[in-house]
C-alpha positions in Angstrom: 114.7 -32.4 55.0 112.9 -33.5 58.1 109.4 -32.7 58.5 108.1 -30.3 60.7 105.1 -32.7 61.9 105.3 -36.6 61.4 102.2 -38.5 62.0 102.6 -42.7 62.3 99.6 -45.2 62.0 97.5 -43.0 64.4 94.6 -44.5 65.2 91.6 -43.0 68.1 88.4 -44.7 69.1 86.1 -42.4 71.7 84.6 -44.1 74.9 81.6 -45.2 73.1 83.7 -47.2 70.6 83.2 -44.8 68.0 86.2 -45.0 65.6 87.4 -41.8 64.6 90.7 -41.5 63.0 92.1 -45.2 62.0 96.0 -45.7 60.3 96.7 -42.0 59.4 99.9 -41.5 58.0 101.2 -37.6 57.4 104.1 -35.8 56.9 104.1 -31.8 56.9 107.4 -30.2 55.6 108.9 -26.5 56.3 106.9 -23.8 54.2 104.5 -26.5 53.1 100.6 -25.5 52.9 98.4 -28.3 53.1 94.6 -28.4 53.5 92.5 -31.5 55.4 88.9 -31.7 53.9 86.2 -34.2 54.4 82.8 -34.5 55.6 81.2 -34.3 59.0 82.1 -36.5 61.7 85.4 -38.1 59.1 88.0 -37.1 61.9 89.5 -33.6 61.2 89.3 -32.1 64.5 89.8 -35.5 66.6 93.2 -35.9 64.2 94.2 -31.6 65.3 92.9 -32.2 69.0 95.5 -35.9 68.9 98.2 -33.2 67.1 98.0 -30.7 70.0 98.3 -32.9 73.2 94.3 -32.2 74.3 93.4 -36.3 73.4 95.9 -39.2 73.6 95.9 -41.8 70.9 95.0 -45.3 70.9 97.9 -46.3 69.1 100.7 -44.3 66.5 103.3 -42.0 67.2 102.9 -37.5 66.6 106.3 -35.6 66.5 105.7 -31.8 66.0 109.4 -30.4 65.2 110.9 -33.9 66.1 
């Protein structure tokens, strides 16, 4: 079964050199229900914004239903 979104070694750094998300690796499957937790400021939303298009990563590769 492929997944439905396939995250490689994604890695952003903001324009102040802030390093947000470094290395993520993820794999979301069909009917799967996952949950991302963490403190403040440890990447969630910079990882969704990299996920929908709105910020461009510094390196890795995001496929959303291949």
């Amino acid at each position: 079964m492929k997944p439905v979104i396939e995250i490689e070694n994604l890695s952003f750094d903001y324009h102040d050199g802030t390093k947000a998300i470094q290395q993520i690796d993820l794999k979301v499957f069909k009917n799967e229900t996952i949950a991302l937790i963490g403190p403040n400021g440890a990447g969630k939303t910079t990882l969704f914004l990299t996920i929908n298009g709105i910020l461009k990563p510094l390196s890795g590769s995001i496929k959303v239903f291949d």
